[in-house]
C-alpha positions as CSV (number, residue, x, y, z in Angstrom):
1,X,-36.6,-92.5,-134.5
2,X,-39.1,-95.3,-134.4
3,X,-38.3,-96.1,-137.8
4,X,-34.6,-96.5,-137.3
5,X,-35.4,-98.7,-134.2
6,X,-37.6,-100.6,-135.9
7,X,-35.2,-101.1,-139.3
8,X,-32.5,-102.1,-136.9
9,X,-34.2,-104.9,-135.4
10,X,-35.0,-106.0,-139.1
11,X,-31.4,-106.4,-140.1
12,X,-30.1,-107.6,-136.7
13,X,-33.2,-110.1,-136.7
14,X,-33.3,-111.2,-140.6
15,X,-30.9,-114.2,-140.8
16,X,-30.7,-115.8,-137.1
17,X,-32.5,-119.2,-135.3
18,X,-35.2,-119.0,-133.0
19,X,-32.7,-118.9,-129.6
20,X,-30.4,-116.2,-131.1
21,X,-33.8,-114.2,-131.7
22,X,-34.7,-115.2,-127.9
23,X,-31.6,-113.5,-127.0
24,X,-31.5,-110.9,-129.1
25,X,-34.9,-109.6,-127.8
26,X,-33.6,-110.2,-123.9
27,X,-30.4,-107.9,-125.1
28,X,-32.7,-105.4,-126.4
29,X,-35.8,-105.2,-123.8
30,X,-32.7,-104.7,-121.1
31,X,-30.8,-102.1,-122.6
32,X,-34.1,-100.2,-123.3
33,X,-34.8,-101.0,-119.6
34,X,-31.4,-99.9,-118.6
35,X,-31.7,-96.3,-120.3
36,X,-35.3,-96.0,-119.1
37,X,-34.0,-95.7,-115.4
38,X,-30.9,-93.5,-116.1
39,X,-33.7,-91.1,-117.9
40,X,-35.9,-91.8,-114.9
41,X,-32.7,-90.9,-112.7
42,X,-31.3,-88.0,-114.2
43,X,-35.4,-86.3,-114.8
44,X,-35.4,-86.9,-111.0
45,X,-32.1,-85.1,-109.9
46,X,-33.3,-82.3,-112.3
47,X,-36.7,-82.6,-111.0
48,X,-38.3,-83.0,-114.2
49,X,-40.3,-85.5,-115.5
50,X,-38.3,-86.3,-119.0
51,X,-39.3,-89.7,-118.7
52,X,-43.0,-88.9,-119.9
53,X,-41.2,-87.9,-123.2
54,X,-39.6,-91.1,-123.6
55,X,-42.7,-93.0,-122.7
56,X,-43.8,-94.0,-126.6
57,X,-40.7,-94.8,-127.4
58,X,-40.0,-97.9,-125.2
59,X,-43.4,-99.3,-125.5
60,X,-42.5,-99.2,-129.0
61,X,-39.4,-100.6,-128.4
62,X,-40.8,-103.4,-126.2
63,X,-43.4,-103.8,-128.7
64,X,-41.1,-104.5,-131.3
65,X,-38.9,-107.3,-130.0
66,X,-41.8,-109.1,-128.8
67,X,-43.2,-109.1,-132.3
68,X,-39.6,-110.1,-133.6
69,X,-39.8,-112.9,-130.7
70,X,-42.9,-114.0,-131.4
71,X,-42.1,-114.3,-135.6
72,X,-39.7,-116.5,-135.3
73,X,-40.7,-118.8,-132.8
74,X,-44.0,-119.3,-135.0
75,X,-41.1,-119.3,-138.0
76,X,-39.5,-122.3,-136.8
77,X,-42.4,-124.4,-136.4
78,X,-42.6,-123.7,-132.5
């Protein structure tokens, strides 16, 4: 899964400027936001913590646009 997330982000990421990139990672870093407190909701109504499950994969998530972010700023001579 991490791979496919992290392929993704290549191709979405490969041919755009510094503020689409900007953008791109805000787009990105709020949907995986977003589905972090509907898993957070739902493990609650359930009453089980599912959200620990999901844990790695957003901090990779969030790891990986920032890096994204952070390439092409340095890219374009920022």
């Amino acid at each position: 899964m991490a791979e496919v997330i992290e392929e993704t982000l290549i191709v979405i990421l490969a041919n755009i400027t510094t503020k689409e990139a900007v953008v791109t990672t805000i787009i990105i870093t709020t949907i995986i936001t977003i589905i972090k407190v509907i898993i957070t909701i739902l493990a609650q109504a359930f009453n089980k913590p599912k959200e620990v499950k999901f844990k790695k994969l957003f901090n990779l998530g969030y790891d990986v646009a920032s890096y994204y972010a952070l390439y092409f700023h340095f890219l374009n001579g920022a």
